[in-house]
N, C-alpha and C positions, 0 to 999 in steps of 0.2 A: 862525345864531348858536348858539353849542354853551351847554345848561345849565348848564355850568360858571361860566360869565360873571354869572351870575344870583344867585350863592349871599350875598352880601355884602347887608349891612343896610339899609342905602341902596335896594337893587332891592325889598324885602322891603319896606319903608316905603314906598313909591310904590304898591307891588301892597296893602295894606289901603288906603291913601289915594284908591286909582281912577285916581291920576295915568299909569300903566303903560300901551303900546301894547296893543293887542288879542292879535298876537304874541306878545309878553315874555311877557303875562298867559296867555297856553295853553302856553306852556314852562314857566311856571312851578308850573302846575296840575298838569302830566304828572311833574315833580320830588317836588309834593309826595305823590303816590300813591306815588310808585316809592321815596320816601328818606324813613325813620322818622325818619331824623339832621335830615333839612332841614326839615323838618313841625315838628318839635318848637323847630327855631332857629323858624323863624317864630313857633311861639308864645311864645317870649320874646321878640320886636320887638314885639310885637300887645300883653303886658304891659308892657313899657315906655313904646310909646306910649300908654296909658289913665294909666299913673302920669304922663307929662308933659303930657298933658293936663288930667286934673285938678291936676296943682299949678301948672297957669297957666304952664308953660314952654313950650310951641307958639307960632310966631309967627300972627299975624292971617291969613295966606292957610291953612297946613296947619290950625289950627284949624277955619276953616270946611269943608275936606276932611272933618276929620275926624266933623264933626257931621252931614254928607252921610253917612257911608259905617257910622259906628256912630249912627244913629237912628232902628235897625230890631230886631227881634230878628233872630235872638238876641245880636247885640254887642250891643243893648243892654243888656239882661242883664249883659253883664260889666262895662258900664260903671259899670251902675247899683251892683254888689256891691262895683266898688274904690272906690266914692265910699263905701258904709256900713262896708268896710275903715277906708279912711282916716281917716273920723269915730268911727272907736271905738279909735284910737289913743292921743287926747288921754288914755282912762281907762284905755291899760295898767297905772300906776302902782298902784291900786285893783287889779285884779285879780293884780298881781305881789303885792301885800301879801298878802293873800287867802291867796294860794299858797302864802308863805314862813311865813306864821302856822302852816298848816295844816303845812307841814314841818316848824317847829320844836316844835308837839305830840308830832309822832310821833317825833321824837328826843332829849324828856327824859329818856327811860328810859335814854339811853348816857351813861354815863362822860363826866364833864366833860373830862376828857383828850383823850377821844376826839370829844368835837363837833365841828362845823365852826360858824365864824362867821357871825352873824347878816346880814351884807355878803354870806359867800358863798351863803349859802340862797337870800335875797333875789336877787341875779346869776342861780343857778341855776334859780329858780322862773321869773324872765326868759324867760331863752333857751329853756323847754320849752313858755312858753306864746306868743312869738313864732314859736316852730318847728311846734306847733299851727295857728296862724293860718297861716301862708305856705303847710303842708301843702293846708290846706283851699280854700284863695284858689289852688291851683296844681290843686289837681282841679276844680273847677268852671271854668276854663280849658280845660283839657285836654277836659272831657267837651263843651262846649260848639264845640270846636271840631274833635274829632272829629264832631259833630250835620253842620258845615256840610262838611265832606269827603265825608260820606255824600249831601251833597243833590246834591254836586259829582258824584259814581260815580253817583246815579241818573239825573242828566241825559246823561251821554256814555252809560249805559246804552241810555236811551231813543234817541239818536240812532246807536249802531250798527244798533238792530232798524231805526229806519225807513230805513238804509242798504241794510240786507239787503233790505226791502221793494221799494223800489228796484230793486233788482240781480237781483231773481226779477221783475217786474215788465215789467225791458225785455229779457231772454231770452223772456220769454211773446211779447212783443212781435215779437221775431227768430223763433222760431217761427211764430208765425201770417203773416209775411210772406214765410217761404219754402215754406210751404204753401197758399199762396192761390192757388186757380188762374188759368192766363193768360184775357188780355182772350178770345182768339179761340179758345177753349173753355171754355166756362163751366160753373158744376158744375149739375149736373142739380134745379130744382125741389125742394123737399118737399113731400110728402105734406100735405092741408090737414089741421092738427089738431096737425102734426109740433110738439112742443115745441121754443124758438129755443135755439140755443145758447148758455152766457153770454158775455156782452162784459164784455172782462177792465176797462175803465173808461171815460167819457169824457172831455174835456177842452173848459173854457170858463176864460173871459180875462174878469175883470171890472174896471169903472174906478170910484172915488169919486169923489163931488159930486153925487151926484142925489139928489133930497130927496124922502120919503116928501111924495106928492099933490102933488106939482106936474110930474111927468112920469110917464108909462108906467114902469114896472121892467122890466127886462132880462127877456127871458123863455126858460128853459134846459129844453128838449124833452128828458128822458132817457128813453133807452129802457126796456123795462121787466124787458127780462133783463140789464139792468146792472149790475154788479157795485159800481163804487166809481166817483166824480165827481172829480176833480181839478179843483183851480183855481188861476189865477193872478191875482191880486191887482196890480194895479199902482199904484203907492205916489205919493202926493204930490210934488212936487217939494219942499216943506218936512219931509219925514219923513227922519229921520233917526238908525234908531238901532239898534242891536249885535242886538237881538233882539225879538220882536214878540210879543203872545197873539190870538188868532182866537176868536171866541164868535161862534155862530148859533144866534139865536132865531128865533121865528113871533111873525108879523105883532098878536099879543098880548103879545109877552115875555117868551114861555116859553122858558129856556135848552133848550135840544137837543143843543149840542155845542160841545166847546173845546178848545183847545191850545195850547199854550206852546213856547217854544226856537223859534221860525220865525226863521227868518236869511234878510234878503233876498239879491238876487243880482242883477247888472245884465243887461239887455237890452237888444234894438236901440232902444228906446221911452226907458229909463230903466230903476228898482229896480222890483223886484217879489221877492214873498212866492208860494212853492207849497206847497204840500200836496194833499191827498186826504180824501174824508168818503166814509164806506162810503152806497151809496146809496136804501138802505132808511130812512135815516135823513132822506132828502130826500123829505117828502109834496108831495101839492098843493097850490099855494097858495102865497101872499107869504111873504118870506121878510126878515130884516134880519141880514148880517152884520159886526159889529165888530171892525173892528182897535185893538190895543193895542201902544204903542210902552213898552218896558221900560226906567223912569228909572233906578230902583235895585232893589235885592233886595226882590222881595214889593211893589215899585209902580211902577205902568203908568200911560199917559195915553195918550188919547183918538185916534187920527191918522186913523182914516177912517170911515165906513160905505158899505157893499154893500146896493143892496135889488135884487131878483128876485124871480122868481115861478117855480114850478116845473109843468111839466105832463110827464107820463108815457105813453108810447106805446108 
């Protein structure tokens, strides 16, 4: 489906409301980096939708979208500023007066001939302190939602490096395997004492529903010139969601380590979540990993925990 298809008000309003496929919403992500023109239409859908949601024109289904999708920062933020917009409307009158008083000071001094009427002062003081306000109310948009494009650019950031990571990863891989000697010559002993070479990582498969004390934990032997631990995570049959967080603590609750954007992937089994923890960061001992299933922007719920125990050899 080509970006072109995307650009209309309608697609724009579904993509803030969450309504959009997964699809539509990564073409339309990759639109708004690449086109200053479409970014900026968006944020005029983003301020029309706040104005008609605060003045009570959203029907009952998009209103609740929209209280889902802006009741976070930073839209909240903007929501919150067009509702003290809106409420300091009622005393533009008070301030137009203000204005035009203070105009008509400054233009006693000219020639009756030459004033302007008290009607046009008044109109004039208007429109400059109207065009003030929308000024202001139109950057704090703007900067607000440059913040969320920027959060947008660090995340595909972060997931080309762990791409690259990846792709140096399983050359090492191809390497070491067309170097390995055959079965029916073996390579020759070390020397006792000989430091091991490093092992570029391992790999273990863990499952959730085992409950700290009432069974054994899983127990994962890494070596000790191991470089990095990989693991696969295999997900609930009730989990179900676009993107996941990983936090491993010890067996006290001391965070150790965490990660965000995990996108599961299907298996022969079902879904499962992988990543990698560098393996110095895995001591001896029990271990409790949590997964996090990603509701909305900046919050998560609960979908599993991992408990293991670690020994080193």
């Amino acid at each position: 489906m080509k970006p072109a298809e995307f650009t209309d008000d309608d697609r724009m309003t579904a993509y803030l409301l969450g309504t959009c496929p997964e699809e539509e919403r990564a073409l339309l992500e990759a639109r708004f980096f690449a086109d200053d023109e479409f970014f900026d239409r968006l944020r005029a859908v983003e301020a029309e939708l706040i104005d008609a949601y605060l003045g009570g024109h959203l029907n009952r289904e998009d209103k609740i979208l929209f209280e889902r999708q802006f009741g976070t920062s930073p839209r909240k933020k903007r929501v919150d500023f067009g509702r003290a917009f809106r409420s300091a409307l009622p005393g533009r009158h008070n301030l137009m007066r203000a204005a035009s008083a203070r105009l008509l000071d400054s233009l006693r001094a000219v020639p009756r001939l030459l004033r302007p009427s008290p009607a046009l002062v008044f109109a004039l003081a208007g429109l400059v302190l109207a065009a003030g306000l929308y000024a202001f109310w139109t950057a704090r948009q703007t900067r607000d939602l440059r913040a969320l494009a920027d959060d947008l650019r660090a995340g595909k950031a972060a997931s080309d490096l762990l791409a690259g990571r990846l792709q140096q990863q399983v050359a090492e891989l191809e390497t070491n395997r067309r170097t390995k000697p055959e079965p029916d010559r073996p390579a020759a002993a070390a020397p006792p004492g000989t430091p091991k070479k490093p092992l570029p990582f391992v790999t273990f498969v863990l499952s959730a529903g085992l409950l700290r004390g009432t069974d054994e934990p899983v127990r994962l032997v890494i070596p000790a010139n191991a470089l990095e631990v990989r693991l696969q995570l295999d997900l609930e049959e009730s989990a179900d969601y676009g993107s996941y967080r990983a936090e491993l603590r010890t067996a006290g609750g001391n965070l150790l380590w965490s990660r965000d954007m995990l996108r599961p992937r299907n298996t022969d089994w079902g879904r499962a979540v992988d990543f990698a923890i560098p393996a110095e960061i895995l001591r001896p001992g029990e271990h409790e990993l949590a997964l996090r299933g990603l509701v909305t922007r900046g919050r998560f719920e609960d979908t599993g925990y991992y408990y293991f125990s670690v020994l080193r050899r």
